[in-house]
C-alpha positions in Angstrom: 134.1 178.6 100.9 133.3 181.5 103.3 135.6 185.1 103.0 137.3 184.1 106.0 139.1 181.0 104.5 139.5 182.7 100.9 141.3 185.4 102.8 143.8 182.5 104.6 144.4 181.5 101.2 145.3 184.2 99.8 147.2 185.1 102.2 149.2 181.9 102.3 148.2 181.4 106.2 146.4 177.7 105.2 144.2 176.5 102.2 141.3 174.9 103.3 139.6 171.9 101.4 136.0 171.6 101.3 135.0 168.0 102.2 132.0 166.3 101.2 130.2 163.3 103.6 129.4 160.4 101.5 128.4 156.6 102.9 129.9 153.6 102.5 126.1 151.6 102.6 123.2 153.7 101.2 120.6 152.2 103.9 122.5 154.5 106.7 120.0 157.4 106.6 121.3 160.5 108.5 120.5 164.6 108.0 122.9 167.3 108.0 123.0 171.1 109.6 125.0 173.5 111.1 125.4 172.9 114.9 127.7 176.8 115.6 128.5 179.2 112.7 129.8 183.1 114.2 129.1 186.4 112.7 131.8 187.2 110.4 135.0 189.9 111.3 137.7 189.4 108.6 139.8 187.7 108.6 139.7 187.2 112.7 136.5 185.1 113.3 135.3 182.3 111.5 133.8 179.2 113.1 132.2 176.4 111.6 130.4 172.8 113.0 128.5 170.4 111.1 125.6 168.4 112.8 125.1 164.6 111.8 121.6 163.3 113.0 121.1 159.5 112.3 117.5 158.7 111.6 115.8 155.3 111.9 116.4 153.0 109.0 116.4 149.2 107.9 120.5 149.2 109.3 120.1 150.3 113.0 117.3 150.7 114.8 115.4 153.8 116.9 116.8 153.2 120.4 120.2 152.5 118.7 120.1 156.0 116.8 119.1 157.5 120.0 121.9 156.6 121.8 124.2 157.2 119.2 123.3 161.2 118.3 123.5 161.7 122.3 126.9 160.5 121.9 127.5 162.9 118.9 125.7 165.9 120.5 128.2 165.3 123.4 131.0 165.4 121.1 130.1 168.7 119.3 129.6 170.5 122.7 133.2 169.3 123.0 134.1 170.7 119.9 132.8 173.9 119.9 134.7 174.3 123.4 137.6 173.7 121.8 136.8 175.9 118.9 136.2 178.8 121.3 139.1 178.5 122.8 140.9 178.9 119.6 140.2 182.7 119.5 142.3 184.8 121.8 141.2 188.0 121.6 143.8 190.1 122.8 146.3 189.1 119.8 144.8 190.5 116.6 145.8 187.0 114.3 144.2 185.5 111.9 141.9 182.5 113.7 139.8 180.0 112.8 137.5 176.6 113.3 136.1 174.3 110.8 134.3 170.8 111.5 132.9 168.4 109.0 132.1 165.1 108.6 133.6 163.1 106.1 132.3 159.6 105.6 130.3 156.9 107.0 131.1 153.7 107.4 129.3 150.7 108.4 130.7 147.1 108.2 131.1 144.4 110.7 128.3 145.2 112.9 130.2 148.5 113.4 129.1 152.3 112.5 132.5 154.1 112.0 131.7 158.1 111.8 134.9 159.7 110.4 135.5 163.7 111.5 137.4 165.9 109.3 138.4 169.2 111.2 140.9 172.3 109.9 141.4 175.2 111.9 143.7 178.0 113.0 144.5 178.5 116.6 147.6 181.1 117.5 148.2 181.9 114.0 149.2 178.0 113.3 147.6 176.1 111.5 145.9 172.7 112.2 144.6 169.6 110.0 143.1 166.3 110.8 140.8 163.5 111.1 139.5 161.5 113.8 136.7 158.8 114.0 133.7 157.6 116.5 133.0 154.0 116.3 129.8 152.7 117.5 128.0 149.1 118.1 125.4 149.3 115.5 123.7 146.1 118.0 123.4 148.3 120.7 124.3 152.2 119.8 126.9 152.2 122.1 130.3 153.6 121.7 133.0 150.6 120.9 136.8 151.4 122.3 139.9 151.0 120.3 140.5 148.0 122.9 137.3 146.2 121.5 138.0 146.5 117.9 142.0 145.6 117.8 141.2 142.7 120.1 138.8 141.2 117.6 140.7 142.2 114.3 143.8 142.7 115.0 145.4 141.1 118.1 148.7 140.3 117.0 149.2 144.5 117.5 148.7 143.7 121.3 150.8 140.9 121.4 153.4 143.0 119.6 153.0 146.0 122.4 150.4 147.9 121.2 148.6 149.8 123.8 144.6 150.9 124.0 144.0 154.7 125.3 140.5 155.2 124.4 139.3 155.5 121.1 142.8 155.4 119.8 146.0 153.3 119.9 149.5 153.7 120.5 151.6 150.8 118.3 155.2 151.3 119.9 158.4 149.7 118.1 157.6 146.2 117.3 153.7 146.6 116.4 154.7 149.7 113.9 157.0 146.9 112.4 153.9 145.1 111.6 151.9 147.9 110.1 155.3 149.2 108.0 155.9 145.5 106.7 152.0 145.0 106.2 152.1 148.3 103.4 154.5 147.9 101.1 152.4 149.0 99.0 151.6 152.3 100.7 155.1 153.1 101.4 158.0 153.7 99.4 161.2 152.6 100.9 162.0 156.5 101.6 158.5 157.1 103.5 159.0 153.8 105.1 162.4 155.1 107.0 160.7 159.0 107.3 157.5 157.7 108.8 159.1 154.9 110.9 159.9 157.2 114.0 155.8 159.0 113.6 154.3 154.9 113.8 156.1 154.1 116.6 155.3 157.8 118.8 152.1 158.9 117.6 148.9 157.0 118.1 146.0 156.0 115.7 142.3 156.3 115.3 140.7 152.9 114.1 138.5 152.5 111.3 136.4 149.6 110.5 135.5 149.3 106.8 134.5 145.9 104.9 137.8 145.4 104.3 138.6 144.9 107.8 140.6 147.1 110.7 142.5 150.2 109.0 144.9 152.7 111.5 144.8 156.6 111.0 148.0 158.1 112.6 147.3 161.6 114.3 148.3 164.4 111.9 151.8 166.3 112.3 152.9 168.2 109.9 156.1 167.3 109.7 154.8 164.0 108.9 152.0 164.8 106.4 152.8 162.1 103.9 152.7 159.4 106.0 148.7 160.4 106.3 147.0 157.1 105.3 144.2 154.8 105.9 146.4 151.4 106.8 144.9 148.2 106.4 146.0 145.8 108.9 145.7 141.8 108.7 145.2 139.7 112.0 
């Protein structure tokens, strides 16, 4: 853990935890590097972005892997944009960005590439997760519409709504996902995390389970932070 995020700690700003990537199938090959690290000015710049590179293996193929690291190279140019943006430096507070990547998953014919980022923008503090899911067929990036449609269409029928890579459940499909994990939630999380299921909206993870939902982080509503599985 660098100065920078000892120094958040101890000052009880945030406490960062290291994550480590691990795979779901060993035959997904992939290398690891740093895409942007800063200089270091305690405690008011510290910036950090990991760099996944597939690599040609017996699971997906050359042209496949190609098109996939474009799409992740896209996303960390977005990231670091973001990251930069964090920093305002007219306001001497404490600031920082940190993006790793967590797991991979592949199951179903899909490659599920699962983010974790922390940072500190303004002084407040941020947490989270989010997830690219591509066609291991064809490399090419599969939306949220795709995947529920296939696994999980009762969440349409239910008034679910696609936007992007993620989905919006409403009232009657977060009924379904509440009633689905009883054994996730205890009757007290199911009432507190009601209202978050039915405003927020979810990234979507494909595991060989089958379709699990990742609700966008508030902190207000840091327990109900969960990987839900979800039957057709």
């Amino acid at each position: 853990m660098s100065p920078f995020f000892r120094h958040l700690v101890l000052f009880g700003t945030l406490i960062f935890h290291e994550t480590g990537l691990s795979k779901e199938r060993e035959e997904i090959d992939y290398s690891l590097s740093i895409y942007r690290q800063t200089g270091f000015e305690e405690p008011f710049r510290s910036l950090y972005i990991e760099k996944l590179v597939l690599k040609k293996s017996a699971a997906i193929g050359k042209a496949q892997v190609l098109r996939i690291n474009r799409a992740l190279e896209e996303r960390y140019a977005s990231v670091y944009a973001e990251a930069r943006s964090c920093h305002e430096p007219e306001f001497r507070h404490p600031w920082g960005y940190r993006f790793l990547h967590q797991k991979i998953y592949s199951a179903h014919g899909v490659l599920g590439i699962v983010f974790d980022f922390q940072a500190v923008c303004g002084g407040v503090p941020y947490f989270g997760k989010s997830v690219k899911n591509f066609a291991i067929r064809t490399g090419k990036a599969i939306s949220s519409h795709q995947i529920v449609k296939k696994y999980a269409p009762s969440l349409f029928e239910a008034g679910a709504v696609a936007k992007g890579s993620l989905l919006v459940l409403g009232e009657d499909a977060a009924e379904i996902l509440i009633e689905q994990n009883g054994h996730l939630l205890t009757a007290d999380l199911k009432e507190f995390c009601s209202f978050h299921f039915k405003t927020t909206a979810f990234h979507i993870l494909i595991r060989d389970e089958g379709l699990f939902l990742m609700p966008l982080f508030q902190r207000p509503y840091s327990a109900c932070q969960k990987e839900y599985p979800i039957r057709r």
